[in-house]
Jmol script that loads the backbone (N, CA, C; Angstrom):
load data "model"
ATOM      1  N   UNK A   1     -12.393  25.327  36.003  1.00  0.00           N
ATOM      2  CA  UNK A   1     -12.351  26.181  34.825  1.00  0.00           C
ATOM      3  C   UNK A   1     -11.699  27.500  35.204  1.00  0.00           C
ATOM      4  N   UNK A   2     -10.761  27.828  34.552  1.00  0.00           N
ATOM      5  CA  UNK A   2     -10.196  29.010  34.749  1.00  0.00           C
ATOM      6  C   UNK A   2      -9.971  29.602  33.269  1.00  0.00           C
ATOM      7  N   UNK A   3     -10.310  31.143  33.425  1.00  0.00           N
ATOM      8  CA  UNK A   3      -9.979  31.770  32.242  1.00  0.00           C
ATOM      9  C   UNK A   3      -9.066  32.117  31.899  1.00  0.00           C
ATOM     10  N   UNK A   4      -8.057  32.305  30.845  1.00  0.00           N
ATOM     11  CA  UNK A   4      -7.186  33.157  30.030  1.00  0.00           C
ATOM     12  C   UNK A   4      -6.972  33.715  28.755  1.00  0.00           C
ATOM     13  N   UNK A   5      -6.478  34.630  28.829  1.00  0.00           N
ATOM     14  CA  UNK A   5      -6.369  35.575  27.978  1.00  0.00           C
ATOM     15  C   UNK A   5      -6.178  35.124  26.683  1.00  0.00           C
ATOM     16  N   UNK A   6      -7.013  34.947  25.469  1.00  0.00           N
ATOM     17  CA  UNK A   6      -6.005  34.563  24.130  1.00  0.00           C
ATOM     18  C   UNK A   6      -5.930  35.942  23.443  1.00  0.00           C
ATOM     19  N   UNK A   7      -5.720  36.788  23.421  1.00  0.00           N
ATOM     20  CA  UNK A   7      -5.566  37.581  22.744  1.00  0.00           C
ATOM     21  C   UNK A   7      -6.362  38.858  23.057  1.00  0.00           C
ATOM     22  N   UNK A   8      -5.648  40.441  22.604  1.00  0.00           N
ATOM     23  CA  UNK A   8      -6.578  41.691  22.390  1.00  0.00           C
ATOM     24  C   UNK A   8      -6.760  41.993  21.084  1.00  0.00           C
ATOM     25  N   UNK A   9      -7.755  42.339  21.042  1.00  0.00           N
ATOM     26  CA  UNK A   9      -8.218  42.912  19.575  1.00  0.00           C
ATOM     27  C   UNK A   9      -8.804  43.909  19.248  1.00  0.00           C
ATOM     28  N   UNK A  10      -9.526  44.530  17.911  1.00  0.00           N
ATOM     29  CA  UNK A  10     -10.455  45.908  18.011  1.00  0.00           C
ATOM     30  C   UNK A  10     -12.007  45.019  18.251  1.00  0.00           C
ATOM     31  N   UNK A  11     -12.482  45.605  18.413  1.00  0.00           N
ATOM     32  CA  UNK A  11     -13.873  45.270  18.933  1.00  0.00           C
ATOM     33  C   UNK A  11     -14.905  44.024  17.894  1.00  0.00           C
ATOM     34  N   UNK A  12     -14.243  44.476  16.707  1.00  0.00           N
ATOM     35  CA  UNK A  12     -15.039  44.014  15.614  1.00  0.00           C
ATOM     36  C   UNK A  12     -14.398  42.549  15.108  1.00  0.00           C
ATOM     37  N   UNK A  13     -13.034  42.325  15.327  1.00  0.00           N
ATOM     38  CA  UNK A  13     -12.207  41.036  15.318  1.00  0.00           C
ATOM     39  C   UNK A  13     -12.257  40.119  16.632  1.00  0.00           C
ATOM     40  N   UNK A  14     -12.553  40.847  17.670  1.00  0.00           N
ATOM     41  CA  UNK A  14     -12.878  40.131  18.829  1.00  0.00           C
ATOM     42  C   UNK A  14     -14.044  39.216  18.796  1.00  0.00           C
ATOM     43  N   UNK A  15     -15.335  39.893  18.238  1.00  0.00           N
ATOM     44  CA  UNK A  15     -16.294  39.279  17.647  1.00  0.00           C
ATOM     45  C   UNK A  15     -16.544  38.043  16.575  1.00  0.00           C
ATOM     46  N   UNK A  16     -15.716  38.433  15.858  1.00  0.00           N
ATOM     47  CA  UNK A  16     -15.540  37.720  14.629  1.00  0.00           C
ATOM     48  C   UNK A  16     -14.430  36.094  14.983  1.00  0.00           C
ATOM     49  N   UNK A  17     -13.930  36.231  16.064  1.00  0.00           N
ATOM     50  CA  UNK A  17     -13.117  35.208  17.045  1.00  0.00           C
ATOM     51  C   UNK A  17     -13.670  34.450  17.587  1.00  0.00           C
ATOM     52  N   UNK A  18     -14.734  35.142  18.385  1.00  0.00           N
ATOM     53  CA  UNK A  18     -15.392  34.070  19.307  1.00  0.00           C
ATOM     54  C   UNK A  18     -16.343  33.047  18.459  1.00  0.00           C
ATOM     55  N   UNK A  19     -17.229  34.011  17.701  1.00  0.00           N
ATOM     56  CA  UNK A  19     -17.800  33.339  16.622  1.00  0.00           C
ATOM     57  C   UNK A  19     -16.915  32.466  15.958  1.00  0.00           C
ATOM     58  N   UNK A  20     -16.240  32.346  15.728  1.00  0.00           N
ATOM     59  CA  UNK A  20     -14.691  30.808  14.583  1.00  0.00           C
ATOM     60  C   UNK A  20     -14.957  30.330  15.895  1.00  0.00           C
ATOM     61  N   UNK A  21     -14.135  30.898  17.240  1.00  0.00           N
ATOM     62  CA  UNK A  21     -14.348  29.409  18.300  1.00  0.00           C
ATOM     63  C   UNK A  21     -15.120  29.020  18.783  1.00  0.00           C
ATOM     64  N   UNK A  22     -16.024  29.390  18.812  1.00  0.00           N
ATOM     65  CA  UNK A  22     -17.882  28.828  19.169  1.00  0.00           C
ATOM     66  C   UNK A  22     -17.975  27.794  17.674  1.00  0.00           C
ATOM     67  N   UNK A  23     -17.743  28.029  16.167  1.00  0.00           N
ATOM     68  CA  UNK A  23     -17.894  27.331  15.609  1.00  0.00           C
ATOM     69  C   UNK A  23     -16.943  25.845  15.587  1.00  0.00           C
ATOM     70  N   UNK A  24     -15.811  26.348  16.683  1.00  0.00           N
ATOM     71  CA  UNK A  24     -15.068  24.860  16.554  1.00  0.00           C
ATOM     72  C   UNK A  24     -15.152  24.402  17.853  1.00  0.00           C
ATOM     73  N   UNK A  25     -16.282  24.629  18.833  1.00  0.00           N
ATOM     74  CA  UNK A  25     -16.432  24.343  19.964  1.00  0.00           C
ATOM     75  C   UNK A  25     -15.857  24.568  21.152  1.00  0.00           C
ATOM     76  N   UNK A  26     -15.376  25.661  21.123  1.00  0.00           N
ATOM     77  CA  UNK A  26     -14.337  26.357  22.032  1.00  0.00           C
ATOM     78  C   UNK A  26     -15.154  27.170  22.603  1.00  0.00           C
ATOM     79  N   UNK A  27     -15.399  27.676  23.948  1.00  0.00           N
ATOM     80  CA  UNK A  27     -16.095  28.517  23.937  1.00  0.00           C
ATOM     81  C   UNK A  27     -15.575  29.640  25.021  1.00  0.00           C
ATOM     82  N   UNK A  28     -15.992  31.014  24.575  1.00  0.00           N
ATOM     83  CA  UNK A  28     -14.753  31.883  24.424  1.00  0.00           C
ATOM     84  C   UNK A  28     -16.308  33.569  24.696  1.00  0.00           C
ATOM     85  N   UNK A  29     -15.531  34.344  25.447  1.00  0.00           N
ATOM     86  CA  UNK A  29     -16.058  35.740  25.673  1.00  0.00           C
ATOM     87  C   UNK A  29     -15.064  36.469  25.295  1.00  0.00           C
ATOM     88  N   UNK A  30     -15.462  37.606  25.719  1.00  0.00           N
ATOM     89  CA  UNK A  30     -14.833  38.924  25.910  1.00  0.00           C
ATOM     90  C   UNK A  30     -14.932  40.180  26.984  1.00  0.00           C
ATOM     91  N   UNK A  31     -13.998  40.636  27.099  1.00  0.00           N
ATOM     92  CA  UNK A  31     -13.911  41.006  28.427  1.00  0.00           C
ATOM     93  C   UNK A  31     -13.585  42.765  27.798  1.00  0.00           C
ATOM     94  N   UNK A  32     -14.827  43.953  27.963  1.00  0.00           N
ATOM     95  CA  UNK A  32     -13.855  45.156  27.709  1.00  0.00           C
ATOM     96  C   UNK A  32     -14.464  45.761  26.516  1.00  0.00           C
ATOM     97  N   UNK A  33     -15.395  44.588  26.456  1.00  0.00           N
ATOM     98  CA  UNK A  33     -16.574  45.299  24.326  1.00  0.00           C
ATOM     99  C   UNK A  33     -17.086  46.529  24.827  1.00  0.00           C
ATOM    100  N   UNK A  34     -17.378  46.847  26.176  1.00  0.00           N
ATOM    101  CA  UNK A  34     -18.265  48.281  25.664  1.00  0.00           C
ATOM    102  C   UNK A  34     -17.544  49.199  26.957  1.00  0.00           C
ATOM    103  N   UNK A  35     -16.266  49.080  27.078  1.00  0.00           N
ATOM    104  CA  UNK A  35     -15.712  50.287  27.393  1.00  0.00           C
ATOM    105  C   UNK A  35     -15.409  51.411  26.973  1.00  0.00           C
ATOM    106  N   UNK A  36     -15.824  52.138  27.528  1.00  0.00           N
ATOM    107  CA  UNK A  36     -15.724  53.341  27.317  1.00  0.00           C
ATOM    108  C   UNK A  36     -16.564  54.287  25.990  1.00  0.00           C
ATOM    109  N   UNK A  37     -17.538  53.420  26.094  1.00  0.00           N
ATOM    110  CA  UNK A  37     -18.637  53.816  24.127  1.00  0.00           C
ATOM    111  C   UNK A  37     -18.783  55.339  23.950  1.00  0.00           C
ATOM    112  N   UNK A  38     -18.995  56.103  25.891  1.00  0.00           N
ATOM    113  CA  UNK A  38     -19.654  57.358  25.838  1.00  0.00           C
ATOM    114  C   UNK A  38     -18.347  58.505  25.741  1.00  0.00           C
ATOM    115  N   UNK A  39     -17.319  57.935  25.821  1.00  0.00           N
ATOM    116  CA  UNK A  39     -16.275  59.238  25.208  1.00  0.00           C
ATOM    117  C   UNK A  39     -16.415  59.233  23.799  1.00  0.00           C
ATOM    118  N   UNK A  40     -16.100  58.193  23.214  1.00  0.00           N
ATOM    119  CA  UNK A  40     -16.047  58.232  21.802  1.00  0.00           C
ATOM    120  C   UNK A  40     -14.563  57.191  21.405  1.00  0.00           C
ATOM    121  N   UNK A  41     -14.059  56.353  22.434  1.00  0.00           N
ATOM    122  CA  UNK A  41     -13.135  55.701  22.288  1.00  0.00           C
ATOM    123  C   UNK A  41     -13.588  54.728  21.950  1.00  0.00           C
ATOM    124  N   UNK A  42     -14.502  53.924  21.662  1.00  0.00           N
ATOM    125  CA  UNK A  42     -15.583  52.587  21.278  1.00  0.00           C
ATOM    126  C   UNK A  42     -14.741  51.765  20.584  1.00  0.00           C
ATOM    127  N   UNK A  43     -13.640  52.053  19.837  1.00  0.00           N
ATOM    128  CA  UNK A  43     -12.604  51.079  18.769  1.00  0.00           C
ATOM    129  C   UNK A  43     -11.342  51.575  19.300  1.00  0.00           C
ATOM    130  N   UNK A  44     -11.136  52.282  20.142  1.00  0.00           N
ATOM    131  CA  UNK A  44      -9.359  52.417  20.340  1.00  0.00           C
ATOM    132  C   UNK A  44      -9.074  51.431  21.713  1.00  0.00           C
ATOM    133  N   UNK A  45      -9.788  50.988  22.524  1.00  0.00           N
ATOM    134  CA  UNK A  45     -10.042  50.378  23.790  1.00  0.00           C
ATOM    135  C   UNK A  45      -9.750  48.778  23.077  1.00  0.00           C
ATOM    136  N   UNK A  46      -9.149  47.620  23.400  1.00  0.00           N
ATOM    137  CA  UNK A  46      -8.945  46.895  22.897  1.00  0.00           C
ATOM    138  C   UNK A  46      -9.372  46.045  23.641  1.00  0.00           C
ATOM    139  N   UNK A  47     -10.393  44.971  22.891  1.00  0.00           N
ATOM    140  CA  UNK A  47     -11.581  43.689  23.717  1.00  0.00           C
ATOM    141  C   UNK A  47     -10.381  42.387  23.581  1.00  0.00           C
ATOM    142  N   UNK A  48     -10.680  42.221  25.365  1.00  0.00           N
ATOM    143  CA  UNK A  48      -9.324  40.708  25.940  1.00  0.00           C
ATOM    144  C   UNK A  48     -10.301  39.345  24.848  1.00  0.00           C
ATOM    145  N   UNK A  49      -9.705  38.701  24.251  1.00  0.00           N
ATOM    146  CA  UNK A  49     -10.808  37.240  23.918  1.00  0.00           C
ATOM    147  C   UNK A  49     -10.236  36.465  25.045  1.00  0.00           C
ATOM    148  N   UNK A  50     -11.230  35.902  25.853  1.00  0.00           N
ATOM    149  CA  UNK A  50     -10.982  34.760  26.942  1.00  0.00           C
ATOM    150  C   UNK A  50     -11.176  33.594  26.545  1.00  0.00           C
ATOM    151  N   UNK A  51     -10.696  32.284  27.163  1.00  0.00           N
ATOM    152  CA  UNK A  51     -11.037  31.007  26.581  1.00  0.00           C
ATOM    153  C   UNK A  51     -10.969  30.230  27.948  1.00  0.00           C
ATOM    154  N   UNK A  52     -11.154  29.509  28.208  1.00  0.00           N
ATOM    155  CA  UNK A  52     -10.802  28.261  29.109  1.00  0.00           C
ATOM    156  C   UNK A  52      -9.067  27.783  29.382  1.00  0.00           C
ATOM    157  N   UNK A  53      -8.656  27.716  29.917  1.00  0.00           N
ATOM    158  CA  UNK A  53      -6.861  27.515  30.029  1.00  0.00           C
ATOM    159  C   UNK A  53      -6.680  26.384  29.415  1.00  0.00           C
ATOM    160  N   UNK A  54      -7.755  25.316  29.454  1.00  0.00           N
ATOM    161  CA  UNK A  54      -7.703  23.748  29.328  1.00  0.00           C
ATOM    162  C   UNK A  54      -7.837  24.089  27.556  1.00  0.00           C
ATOM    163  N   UNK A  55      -8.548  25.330  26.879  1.00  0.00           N
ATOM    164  CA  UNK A  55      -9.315  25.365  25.438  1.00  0.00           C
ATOM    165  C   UNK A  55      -7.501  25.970  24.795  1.00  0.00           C
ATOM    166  N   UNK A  56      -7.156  26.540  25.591  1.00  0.00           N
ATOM    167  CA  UNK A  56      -6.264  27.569  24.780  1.00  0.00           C
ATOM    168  C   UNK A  56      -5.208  27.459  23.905  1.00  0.00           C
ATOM    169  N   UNK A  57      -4.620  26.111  23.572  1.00  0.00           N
ATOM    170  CA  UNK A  57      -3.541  25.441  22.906  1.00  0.00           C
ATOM    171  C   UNK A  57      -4.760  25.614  21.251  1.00  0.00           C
ATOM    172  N   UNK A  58      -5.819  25.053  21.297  1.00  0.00           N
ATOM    173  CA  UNK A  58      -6.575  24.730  20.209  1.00  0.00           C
ATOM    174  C   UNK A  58      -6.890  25.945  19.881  1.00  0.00           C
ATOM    175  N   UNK A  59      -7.320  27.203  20.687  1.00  0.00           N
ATOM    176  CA  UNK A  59      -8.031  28.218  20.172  1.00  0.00           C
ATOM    177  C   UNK A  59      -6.856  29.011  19.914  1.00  0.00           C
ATOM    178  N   UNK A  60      -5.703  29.179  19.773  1.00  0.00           N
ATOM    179  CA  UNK A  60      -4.516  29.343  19.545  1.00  0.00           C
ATOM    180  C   UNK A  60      -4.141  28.581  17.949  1.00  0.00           C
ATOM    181  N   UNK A  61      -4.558  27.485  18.349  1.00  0.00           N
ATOM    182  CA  UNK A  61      -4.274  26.845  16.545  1.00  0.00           C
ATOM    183  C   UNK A  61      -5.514  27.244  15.536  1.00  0.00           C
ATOM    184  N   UNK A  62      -6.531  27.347  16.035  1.00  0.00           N
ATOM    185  CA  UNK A  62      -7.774  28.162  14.988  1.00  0.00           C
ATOM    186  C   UNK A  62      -7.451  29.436  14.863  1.00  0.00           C
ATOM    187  N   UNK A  63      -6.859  30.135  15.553  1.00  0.00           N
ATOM    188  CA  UNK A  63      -6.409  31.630  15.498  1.00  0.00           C
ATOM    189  C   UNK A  63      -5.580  31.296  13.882  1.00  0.00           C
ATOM    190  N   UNK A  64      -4.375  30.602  14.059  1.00  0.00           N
ATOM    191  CA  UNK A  64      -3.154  30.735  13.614  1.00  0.00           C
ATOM    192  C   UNK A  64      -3.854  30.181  11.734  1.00  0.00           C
ATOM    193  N   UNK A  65      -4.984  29.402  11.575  1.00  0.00           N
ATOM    194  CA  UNK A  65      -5.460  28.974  10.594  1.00  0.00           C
ATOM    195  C   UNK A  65      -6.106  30.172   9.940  1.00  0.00           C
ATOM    196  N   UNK A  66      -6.446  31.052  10.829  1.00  0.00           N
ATOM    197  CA  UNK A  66      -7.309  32.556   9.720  1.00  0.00           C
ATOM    198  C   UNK A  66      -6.179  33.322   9.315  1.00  0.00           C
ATOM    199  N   UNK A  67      -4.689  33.343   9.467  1.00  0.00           N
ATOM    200  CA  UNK A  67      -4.339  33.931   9.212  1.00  0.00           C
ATOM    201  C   UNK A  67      -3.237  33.850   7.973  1.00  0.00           C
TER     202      UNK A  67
END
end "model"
wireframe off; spacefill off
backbone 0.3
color backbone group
């Protein structure tokens, strides 16, 4: 298992990602949600969504379906 990158996002779409690929069985983190909370940068800092290398063709095509 190796991770890669599908995408950066704001904090709140990063969320809302993993949740769609957890619902299509993909299963997927984030790397970077609570950097930096105590300056006040909490949404300009952009959260990596990770997936599996083997997941990433599919979580790439569920991406491309929300939009």
């Amino acid at each position: 298992m190796s991770l890669v990158e599908l995408g950066r996002y704001n904090r709140n779409e990063a969320m809302i990602i993993v949740g769609r690929l957890d619902s299509e069985g993909i299963d997927a983190v984030t790397f970077d949600g609570n950097a930096s909370i105590a300056d006040g940068s909490y949404f300009l800092i952009p959260v990596r969504v990770m997936v599996d290398d083997d997941d990433l063709a599919r979580a790439k095509s569920v991406l491309a379906e929300l939009s």
